[in-house]
N, CA, C, O and CB atoms as a CASP TS submission, in Angstrom:
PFRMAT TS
TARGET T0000
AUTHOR 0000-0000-0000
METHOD Language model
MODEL 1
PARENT N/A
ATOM      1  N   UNK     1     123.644  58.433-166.591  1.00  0.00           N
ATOM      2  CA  UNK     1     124.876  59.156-166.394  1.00  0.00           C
ATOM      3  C   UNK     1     125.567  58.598-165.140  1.00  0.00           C
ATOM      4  O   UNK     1     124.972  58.702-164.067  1.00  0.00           O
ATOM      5  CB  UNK     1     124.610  60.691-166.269  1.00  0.00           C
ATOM      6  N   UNK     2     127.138  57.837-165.205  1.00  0.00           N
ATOM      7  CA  UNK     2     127.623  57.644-163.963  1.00  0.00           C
ATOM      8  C   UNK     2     127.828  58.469-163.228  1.00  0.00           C
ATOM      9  O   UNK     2     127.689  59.631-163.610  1.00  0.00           O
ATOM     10  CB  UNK     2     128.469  57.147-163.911  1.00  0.00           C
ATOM     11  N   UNK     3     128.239  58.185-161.882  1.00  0.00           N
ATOM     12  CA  UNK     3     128.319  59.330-161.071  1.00  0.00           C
ATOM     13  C   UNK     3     129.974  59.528-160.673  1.00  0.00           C
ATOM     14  O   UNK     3     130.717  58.688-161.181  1.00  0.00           O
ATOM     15  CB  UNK     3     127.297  59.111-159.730  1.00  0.00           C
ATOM     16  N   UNK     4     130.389  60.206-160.109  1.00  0.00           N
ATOM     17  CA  UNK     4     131.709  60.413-160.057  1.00  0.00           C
ATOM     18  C   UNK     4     131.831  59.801-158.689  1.00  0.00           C
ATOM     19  O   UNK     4     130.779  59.731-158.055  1.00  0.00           O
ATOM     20  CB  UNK     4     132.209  61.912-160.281  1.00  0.00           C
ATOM     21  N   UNK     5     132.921  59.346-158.120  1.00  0.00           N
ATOM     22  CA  UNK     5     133.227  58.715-157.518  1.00  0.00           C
ATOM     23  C   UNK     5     134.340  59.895-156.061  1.00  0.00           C
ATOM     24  O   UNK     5     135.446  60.262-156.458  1.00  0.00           O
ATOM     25  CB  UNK     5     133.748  57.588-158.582  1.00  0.00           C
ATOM     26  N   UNK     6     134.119  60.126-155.285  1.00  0.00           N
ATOM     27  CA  UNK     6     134.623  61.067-154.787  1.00  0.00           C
ATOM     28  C   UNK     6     135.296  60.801-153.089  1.00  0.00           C
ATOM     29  O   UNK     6     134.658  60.443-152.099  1.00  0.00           O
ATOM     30  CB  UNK     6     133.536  62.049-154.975  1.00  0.00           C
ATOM     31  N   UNK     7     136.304  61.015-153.156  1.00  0.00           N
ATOM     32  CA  UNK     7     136.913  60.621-151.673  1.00  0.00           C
ATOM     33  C   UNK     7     137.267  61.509-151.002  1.00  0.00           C
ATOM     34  O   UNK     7     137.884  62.429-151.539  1.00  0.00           O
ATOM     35  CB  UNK     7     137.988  59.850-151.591  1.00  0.00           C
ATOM     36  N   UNK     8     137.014  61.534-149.686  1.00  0.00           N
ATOM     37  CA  UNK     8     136.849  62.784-148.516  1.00  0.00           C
ATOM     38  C   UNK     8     138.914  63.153-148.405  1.00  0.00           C
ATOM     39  O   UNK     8     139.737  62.312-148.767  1.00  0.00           O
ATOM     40  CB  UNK     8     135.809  61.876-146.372  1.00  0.00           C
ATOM     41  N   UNK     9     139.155  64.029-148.049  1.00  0.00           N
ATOM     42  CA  UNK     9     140.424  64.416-148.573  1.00  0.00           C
ATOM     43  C   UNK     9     141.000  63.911-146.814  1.00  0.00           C
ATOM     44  O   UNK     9     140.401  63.992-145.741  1.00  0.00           O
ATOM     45  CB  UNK     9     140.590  66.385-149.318  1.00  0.00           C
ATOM     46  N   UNK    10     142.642  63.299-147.206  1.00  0.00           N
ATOM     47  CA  UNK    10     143.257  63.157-146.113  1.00  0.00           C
ATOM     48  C   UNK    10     143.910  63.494-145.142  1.00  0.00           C
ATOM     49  O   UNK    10     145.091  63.346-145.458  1.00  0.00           O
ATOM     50  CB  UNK    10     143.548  62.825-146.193  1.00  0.00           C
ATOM     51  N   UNK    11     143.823  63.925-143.970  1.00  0.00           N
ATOM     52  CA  UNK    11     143.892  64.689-143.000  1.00  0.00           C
ATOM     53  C   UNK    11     145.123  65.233-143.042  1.00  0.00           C
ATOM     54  O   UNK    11     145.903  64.281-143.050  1.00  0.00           O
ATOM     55  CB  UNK    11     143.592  64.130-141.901  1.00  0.00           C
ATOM     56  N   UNK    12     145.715  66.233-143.073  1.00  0.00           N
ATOM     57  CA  UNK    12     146.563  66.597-142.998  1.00  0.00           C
ATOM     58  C   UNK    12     148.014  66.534-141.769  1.00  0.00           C
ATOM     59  O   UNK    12     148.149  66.762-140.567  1.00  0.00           O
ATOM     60  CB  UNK    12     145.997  67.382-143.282  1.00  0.00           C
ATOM     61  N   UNK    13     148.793  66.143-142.764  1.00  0.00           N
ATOM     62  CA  UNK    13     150.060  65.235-141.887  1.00  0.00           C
ATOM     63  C   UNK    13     150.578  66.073-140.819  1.00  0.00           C
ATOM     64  O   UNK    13     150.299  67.270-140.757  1.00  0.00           O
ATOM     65  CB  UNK    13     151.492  64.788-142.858  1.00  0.00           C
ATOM     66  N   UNK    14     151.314  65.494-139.990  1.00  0.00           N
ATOM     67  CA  UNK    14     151.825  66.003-138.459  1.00  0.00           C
ATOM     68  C   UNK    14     153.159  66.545-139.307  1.00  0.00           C
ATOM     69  O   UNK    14     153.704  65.818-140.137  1.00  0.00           O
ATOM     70  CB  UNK    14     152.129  64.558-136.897  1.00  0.00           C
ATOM     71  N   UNK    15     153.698  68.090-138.972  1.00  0.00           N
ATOM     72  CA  UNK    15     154.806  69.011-139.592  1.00  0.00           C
ATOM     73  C   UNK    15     155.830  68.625-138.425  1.00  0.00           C
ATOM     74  O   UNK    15     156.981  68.909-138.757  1.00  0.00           O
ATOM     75  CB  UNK    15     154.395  70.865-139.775  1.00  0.00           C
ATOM     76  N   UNK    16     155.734  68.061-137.162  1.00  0.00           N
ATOM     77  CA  UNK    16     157.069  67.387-136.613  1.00  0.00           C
ATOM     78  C   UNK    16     157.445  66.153-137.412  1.00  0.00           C
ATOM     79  O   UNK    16     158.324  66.261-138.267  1.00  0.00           O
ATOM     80  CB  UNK    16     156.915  66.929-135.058  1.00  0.00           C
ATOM     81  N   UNK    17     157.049  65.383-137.271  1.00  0.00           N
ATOM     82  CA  UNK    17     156.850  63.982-137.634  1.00  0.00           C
ATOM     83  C   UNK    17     156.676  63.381-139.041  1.00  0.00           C
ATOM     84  O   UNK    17     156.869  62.206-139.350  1.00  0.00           O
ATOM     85  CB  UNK    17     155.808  63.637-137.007  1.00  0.00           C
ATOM     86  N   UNK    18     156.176  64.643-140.045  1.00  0.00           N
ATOM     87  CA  UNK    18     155.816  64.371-141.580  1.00  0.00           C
ATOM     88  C   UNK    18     154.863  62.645-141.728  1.00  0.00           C
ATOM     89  O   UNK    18     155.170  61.776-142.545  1.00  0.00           O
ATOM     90  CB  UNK    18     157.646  64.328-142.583  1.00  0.00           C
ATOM     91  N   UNK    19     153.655  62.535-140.656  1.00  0.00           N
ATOM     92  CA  UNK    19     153.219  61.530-140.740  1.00  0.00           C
ATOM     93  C   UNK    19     153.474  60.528-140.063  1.00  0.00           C
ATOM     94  O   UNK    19     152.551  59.931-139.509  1.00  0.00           O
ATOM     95  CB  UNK    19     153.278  61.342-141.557  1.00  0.00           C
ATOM     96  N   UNK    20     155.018  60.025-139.924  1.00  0.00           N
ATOM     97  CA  UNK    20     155.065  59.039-139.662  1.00  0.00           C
ATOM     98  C   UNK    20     154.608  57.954-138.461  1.00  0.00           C
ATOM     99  O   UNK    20     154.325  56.756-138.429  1.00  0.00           O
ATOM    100  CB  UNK    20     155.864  59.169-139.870  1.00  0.00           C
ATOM    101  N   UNK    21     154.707  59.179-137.381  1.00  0.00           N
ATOM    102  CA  UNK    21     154.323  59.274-135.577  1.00  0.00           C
ATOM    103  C   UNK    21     155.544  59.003-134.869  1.00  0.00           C
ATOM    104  O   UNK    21     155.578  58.837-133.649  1.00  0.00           O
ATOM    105  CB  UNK    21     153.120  58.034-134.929  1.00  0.00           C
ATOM    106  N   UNK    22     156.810  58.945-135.822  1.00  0.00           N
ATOM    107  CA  UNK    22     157.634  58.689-134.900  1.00  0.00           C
ATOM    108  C   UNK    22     158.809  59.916-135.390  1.00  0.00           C
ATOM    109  O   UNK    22     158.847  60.539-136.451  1.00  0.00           O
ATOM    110  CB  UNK    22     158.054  57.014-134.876  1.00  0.00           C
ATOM    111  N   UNK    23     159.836  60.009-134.057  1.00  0.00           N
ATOM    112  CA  UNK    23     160.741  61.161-134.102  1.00  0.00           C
ATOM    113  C   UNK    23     162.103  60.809-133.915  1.00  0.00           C
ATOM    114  O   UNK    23     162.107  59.822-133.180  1.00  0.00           O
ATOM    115  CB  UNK    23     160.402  62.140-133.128  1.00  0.00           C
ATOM    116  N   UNK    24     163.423  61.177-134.261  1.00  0.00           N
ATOM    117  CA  UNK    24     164.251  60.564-134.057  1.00  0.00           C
ATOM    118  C   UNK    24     165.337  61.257-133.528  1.00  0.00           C
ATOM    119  O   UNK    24     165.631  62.235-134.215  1.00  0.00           O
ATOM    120  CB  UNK    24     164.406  59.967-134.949  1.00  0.00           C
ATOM    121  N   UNK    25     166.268  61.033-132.214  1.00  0.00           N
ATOM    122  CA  UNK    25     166.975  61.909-131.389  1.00  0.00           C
ATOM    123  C   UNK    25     168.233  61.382-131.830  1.00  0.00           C
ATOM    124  O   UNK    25     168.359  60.245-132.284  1.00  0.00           O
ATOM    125  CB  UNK    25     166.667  61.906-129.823  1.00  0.00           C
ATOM    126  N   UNK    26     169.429  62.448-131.657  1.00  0.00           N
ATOM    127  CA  UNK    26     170.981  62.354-131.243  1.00  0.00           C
ATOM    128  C   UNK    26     170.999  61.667-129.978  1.00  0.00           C
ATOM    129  O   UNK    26     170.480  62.201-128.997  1.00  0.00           O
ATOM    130  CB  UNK    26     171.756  63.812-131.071  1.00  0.00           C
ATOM    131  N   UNK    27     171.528  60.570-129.904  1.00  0.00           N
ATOM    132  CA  UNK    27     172.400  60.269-128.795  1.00  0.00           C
ATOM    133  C   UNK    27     173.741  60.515-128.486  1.00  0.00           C
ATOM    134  O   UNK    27     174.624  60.421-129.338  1.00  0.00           O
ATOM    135  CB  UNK    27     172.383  59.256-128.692  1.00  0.00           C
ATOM    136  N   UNK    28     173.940  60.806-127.384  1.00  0.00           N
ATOM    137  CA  UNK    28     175.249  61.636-127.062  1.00  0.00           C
ATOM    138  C   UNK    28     175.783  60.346-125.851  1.00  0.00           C
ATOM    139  O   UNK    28     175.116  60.010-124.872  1.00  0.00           O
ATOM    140  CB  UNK    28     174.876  63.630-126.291  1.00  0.00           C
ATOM    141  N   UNK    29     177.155  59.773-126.244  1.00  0.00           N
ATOM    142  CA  UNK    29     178.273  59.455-124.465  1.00  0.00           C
ATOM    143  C   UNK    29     179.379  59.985-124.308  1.00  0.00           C
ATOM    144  O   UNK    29     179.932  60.471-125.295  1.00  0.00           O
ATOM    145  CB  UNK    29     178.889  57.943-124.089  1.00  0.00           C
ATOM    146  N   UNK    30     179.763  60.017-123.521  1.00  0.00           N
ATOM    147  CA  UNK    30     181.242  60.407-123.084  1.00  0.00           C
ATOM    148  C   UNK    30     181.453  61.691-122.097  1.00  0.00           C
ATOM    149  O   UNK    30     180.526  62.230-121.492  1.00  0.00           O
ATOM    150  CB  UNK    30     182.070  60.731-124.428  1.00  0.00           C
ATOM    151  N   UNK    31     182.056  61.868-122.068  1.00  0.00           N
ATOM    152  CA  UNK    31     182.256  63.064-121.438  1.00  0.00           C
ATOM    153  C   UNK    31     182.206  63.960-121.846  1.00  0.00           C
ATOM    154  O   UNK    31     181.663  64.920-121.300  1.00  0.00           O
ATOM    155  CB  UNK    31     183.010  63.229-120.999  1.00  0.00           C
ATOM    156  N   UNK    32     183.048  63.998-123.556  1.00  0.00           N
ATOM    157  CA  UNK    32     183.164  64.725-124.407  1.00  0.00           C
ATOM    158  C   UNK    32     181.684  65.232-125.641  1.00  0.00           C
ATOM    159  O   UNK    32     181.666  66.061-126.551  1.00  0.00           O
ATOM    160  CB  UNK    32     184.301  64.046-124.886  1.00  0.00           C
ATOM    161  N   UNK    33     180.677  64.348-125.142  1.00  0.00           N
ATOM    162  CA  UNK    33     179.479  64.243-125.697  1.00  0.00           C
ATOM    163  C   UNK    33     179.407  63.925-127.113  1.00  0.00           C
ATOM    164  O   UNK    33     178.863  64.734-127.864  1.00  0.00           O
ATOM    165  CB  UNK    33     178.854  65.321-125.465  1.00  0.00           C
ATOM    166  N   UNK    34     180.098  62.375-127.761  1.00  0.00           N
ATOM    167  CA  UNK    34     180.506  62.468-128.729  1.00  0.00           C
ATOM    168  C   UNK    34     179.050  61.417-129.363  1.00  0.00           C
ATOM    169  O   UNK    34     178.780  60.339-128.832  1.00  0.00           O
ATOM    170  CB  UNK    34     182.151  62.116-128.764  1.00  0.00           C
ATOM    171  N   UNK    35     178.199  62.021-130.627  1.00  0.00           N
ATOM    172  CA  UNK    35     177.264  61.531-131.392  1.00  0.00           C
ATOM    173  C   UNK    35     177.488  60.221-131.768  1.00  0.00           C
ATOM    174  O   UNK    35     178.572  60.036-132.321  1.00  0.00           O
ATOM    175  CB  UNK    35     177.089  62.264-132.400  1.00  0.00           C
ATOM    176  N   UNK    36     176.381  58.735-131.551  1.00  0.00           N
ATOM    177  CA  UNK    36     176.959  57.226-131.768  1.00  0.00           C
ATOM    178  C   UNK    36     175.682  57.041-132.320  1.00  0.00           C
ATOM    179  O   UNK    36     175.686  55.929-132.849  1.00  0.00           O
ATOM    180  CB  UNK    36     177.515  56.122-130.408  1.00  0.00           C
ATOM    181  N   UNK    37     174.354  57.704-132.486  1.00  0.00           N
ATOM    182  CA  UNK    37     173.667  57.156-133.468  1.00  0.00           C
ATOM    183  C   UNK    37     172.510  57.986-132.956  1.00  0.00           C
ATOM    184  O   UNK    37     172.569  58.985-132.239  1.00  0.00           O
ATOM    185  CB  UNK    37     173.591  55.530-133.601  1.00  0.00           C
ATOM    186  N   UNK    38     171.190  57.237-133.581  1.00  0.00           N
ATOM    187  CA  UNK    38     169.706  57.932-133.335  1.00  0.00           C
ATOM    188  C   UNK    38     168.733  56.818-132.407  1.00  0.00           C
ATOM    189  O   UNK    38     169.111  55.652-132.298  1.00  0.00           O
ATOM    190  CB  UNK    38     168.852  58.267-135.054  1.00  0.00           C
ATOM    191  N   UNK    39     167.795  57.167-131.929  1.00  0.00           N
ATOM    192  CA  UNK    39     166.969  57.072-131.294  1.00  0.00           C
ATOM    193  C   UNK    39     165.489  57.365-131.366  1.00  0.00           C
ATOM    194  O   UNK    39     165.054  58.436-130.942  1.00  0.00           O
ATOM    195  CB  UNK    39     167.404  57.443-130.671  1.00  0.00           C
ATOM    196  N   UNK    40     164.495  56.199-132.032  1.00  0.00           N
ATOM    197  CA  UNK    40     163.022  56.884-132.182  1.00  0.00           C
ATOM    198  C   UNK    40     162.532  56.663-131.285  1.00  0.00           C
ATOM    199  O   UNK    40     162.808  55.851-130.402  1.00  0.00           O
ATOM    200  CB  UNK    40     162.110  56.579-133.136  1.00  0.00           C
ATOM    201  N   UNK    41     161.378  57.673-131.436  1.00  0.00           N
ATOM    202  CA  UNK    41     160.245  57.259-130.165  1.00  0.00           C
ATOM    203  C   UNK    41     159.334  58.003-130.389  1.00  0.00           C
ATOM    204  O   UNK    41     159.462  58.523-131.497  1.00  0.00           O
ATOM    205  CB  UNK    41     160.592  57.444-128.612  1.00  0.00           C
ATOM    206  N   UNK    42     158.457  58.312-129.860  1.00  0.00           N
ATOM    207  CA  UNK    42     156.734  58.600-129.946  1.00  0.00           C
ATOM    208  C   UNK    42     156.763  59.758-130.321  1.00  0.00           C
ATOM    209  O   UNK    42     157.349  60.501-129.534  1.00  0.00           O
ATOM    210  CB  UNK    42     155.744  58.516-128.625  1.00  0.00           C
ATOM    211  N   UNK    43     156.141  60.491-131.718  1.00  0.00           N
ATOM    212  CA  UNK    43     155.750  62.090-131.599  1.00  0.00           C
ATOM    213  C   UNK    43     155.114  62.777-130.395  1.00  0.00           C
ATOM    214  O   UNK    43     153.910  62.553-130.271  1.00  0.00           O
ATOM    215  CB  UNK    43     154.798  62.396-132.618  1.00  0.00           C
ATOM    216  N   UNK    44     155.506  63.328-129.762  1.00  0.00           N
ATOM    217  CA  UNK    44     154.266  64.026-128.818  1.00  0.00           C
ATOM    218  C   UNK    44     153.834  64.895-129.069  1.00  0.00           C
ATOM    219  O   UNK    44     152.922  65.187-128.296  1.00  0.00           O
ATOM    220  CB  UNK    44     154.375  64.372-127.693  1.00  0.00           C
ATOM    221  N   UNK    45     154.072  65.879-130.165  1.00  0.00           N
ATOM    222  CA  UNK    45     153.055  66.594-130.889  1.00  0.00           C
ATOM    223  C   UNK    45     151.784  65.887-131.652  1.00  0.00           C
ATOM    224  O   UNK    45     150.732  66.527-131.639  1.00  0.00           O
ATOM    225  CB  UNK    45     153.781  67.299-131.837  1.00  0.00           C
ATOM    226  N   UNK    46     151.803  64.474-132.388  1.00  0.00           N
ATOM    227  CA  UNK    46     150.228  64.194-132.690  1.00  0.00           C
ATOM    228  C   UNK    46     150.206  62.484-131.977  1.00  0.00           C
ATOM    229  O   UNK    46     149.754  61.485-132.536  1.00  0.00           O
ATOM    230  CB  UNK    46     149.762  64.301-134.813  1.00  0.00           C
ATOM    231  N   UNK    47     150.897  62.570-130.481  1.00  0.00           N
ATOM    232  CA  UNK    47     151.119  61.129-129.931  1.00  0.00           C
ATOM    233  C   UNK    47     150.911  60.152-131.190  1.00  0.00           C
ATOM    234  O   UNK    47     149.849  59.531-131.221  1.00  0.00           O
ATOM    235  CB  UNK    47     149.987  60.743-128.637  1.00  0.00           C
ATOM    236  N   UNK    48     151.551  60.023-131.910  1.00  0.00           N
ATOM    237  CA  UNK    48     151.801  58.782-132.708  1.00  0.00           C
ATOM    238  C   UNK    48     151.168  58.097-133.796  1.00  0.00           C
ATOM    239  O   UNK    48     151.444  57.094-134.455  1.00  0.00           O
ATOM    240  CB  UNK    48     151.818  57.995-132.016  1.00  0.00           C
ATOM    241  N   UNK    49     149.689  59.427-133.783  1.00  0.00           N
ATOM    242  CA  UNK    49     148.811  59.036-134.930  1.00  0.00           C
ATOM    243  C   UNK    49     149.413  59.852-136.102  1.00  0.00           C
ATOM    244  O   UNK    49     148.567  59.917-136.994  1.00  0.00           O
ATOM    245  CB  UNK    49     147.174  59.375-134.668  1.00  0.00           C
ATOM    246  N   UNK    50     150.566  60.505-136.439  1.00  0.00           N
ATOM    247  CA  UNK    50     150.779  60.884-137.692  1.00  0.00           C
ATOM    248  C   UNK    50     149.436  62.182-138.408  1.00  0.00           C
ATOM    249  O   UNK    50     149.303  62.597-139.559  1.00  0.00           O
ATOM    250  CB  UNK    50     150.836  59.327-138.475  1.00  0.00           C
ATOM    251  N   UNK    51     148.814  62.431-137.415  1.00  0.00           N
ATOM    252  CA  UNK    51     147.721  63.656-138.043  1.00  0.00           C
ATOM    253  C   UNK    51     148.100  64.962-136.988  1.00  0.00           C
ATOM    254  O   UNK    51     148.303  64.995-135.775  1.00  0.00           O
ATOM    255  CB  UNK    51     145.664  63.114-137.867  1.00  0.00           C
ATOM    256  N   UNK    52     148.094  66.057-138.092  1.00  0.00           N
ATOM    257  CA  UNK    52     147.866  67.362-137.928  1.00  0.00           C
ATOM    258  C   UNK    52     147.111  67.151-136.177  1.00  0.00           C
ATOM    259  O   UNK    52     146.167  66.368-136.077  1.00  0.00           O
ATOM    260  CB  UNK    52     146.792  68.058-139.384  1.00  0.00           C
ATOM    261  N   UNK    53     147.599  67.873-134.949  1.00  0.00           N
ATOM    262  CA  UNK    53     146.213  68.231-133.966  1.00  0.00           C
ATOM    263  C   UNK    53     145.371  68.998-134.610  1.00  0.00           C
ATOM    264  O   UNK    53     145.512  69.560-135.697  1.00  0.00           O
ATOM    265  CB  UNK    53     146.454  69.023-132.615  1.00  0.00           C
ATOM    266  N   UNK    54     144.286  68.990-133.715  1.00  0.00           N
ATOM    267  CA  UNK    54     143.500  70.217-133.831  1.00  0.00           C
ATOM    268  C   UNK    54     143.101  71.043-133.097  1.00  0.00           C
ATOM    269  O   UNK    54     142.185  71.829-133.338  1.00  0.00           O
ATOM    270  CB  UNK    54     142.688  70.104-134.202  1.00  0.00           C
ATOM    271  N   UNK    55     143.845  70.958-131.943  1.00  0.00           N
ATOM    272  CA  UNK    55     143.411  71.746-130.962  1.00  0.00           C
ATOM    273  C   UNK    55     144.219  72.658-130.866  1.00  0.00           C
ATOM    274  O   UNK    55     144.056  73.541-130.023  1.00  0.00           O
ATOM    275  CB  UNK    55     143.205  71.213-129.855  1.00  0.00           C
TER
END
């Protein structure tokens, strides 16, 4: 009888970030604070590994 083949389930994704590890901001210039594009950079909710914390 083969045996079934079974894989440990995958950690559950970072809910800021949806995985990816990265986050992406409004940039604002002017005086008038007028929106010119986005900006990624590091999750700091799961620093950049894309997993759920656990602490």
């Amino acid at each position: 009888m083969p045996r079934k083949k079974t894989t440990a389930p995958a950690p559950p994704s970072c809910p800021v970030c949806q995985g990816s590890g990265e986050v992406s901001r409004t940039v604002h210039v002017g005086r008038k604070r007028r929106a010119v594009g986005e900006q990624t950079g590091l999750c700091l909710n799961c620093l950049g590994s894309g997993e759920a914390p656990t602490a």
